[in-house]
DRENLUM-48059 format. One line per 8 residues: number of its first residue (from 1); for each residue x, y negated, z negated of C-alpha. Coordinates in nm, 2 decimals, m for minus. Layout:
BEGIN
NUM) X Y Z; ...
END
This chain:
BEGIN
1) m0.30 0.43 m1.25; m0.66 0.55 m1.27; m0.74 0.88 m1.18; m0.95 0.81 m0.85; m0.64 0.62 m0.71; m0.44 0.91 m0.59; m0.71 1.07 m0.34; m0.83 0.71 m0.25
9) m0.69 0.46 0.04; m0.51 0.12 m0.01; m0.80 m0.04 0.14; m1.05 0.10 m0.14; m1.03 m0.15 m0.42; m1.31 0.09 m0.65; m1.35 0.47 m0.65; m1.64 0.59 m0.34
17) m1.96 0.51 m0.49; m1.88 0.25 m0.73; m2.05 m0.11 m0.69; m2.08 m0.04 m0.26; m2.42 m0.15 m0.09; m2.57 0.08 0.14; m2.54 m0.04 0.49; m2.80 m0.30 0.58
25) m3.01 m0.35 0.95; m2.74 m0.51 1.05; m2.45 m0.21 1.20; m2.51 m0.22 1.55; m2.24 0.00 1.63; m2.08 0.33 1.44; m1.76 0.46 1.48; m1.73 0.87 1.58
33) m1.47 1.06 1.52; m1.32 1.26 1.84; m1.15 1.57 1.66; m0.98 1.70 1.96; m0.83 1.38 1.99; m0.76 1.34 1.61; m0.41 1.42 1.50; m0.50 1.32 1.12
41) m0.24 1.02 1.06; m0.43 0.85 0.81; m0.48 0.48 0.98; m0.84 0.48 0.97; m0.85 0.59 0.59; m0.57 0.36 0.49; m0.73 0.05 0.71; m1.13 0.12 0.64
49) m1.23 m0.19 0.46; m1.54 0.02 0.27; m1.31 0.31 0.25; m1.55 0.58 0.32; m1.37 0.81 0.55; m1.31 1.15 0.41; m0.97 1.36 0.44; m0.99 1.75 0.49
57) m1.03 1.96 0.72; m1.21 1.72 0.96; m1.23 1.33 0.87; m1.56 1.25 0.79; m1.72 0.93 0.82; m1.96 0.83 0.51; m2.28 0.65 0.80; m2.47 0.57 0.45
65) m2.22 0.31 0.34; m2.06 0.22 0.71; m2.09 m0.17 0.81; m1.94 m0.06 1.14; m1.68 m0.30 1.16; m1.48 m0.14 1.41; m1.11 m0.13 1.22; m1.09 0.23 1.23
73) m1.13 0.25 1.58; m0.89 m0.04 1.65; m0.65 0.15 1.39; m0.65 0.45 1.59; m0.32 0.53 1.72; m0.50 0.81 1.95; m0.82 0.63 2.05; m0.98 0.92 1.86
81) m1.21 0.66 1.72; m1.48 0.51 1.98; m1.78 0.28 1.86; m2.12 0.40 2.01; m2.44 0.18 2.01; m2.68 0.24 1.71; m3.03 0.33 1.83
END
């Protein structure tokens, strides 16, 4: 087991950083992250695709590498998660 693999989702085949494309013109939405609402279950970090949300404190969302696919948000057991238009 690599070392990376303990601290990283099922959904991120390389460690954060490794061989993943910035996001390109094409997001249109972004997901954001209700923390009220957020009882920190994990679904979005298991189930993001790019697997760059962040586990602490507060989940953090990594915008540089998001394709704002929506599967955290439709993951979301609390509708924490909402999708708002990119301007």
């Amino acid at each position: 087991m690599h070392p990376w693999s303990a601290s990283r989702p099922l959904s991120a085949w390389l460690p954060g950083g490794y061989c993943r494309s910035r996001r390109g013109a094409h997001r249109v939405f972004r997901p954001v992250i209700d923390d009220d609402r957020c009882s920190k279950c994990s679904m979005c970090w298991v189930y993001c695709p790019e697997g760059i949300i962040t586990r602490g404190e507060r989940y953090t969302i990594d915008y540089d590498y998001c394709k704002g696919c929506g599967v955290c948000a439709e993951e979301c057991p609390r509708s924490a998660i909402t999708m708002i238009r990119e301007e």
